[in-house]
C-alpha positions as CSV (number, residue, x, y, z in Angstrom):
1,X,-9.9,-9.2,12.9
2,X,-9.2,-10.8,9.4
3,X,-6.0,-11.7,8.7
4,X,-4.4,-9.5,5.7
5,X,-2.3,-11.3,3.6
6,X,0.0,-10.3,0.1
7,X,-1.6,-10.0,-3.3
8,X,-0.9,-13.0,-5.0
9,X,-0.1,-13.0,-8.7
10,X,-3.6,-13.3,-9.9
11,X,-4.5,-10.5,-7.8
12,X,-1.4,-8.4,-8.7
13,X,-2.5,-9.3,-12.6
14,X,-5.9,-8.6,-11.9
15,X,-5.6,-5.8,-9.3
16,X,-2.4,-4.0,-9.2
17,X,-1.5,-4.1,-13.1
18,X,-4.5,-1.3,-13.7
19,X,-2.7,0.6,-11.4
20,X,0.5,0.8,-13.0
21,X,-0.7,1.7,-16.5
22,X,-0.1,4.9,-18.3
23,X,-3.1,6.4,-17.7
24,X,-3.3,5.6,-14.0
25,X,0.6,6.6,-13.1
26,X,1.1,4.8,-10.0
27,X,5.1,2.8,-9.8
28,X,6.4,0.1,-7.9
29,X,8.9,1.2,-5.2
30,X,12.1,0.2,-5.9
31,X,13.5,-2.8,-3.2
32,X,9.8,-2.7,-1.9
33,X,6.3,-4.1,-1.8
34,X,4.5,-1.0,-2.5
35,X,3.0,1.3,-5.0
36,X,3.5,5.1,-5.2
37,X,2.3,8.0,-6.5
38,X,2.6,12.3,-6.7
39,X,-0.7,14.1,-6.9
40,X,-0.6,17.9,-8.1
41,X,-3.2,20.9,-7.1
42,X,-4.0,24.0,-7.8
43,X,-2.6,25.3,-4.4
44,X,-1.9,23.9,-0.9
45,X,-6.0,24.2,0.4
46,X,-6.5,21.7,-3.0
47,X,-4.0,19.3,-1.4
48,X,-5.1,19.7,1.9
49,X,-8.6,19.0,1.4
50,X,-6.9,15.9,-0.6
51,X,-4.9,14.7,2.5
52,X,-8.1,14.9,4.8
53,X,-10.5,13.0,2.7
54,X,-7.8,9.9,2.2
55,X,-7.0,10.5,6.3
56,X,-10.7,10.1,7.0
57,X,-11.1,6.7,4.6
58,X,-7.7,5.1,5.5
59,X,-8.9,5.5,9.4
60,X,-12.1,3.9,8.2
61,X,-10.2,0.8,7.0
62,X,-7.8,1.3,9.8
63,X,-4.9,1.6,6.9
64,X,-2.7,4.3,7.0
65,X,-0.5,5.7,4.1
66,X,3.0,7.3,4.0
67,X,2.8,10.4,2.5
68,X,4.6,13.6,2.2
69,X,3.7,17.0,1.3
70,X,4.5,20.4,0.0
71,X,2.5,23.0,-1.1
72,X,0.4,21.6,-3.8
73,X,1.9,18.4,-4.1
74,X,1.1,15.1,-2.3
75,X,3.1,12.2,-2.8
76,X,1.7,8.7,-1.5
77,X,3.2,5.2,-0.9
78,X,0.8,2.2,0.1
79,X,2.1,-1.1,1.5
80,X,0.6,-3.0,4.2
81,X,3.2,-3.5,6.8
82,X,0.8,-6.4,8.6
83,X,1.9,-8.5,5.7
84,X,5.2,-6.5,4.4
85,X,3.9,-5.9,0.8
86,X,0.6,-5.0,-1.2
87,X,-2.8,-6.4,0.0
88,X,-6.3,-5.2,-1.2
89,X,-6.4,-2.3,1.4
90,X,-3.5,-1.0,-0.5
91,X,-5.3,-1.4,-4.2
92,X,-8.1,0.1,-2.2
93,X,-7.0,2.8,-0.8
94,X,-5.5,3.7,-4.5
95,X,-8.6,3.2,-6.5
96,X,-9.8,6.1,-3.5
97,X,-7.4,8.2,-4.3
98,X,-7.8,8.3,-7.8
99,X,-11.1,9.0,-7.7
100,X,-11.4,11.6,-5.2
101,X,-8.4,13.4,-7.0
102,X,-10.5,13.6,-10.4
103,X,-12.6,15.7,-8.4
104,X,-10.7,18.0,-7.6
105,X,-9.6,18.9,-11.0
């Protein structure tokens, strides 16, 4: 198994700074190494289906986010507790996110 290590600040320029933008909407947790973000649906089978398809790539990559949810709303935080901050699973695992939500709109 490779080892996972932090995003360093190349990668956090290169990587994580997209993420952050206006257009993209994820923030930094406050006191943390990790990124976070609230998805909105239609209705709770929108946010669901959501859930399943990140549960079924973060198993995949065997990298698992926190998230909680209610309703139509999904909120996500992604840190790599192997390292204790943001790797590339968590930059990842967001990029996969973002993409798959734009499909549900």
């Amino acid at each position: 198994m490779a080892t996972i290590s932090k995003l360093n600040q190349t990668e956090r320029d290169t990587l994580l700074s997209p993420l952050l933008s206006s257009s993209q909407k994820w923030d930094l947790v406050e006191n943390r190494d990790a990124i976070k973000k609230t998805f909105t649906f239609q209705n709770f089978n929108e946010a669901f289906g959501f859930m399943t398809r990140i549960a079924l790539k973060a198993d995949k990559m065997d990298h698992h986010p926190e998230w909680f949810n209610v309703y139509n709303r999904v909120e996500i935080t992604l840190s790599t507790h192997d390292c204790q901050g943001l790797s590339s699973r968590d930059i990842e695992l967001a990029n996969f996110c973002d993409s798959i939500a734009g499909s549900n709109k």
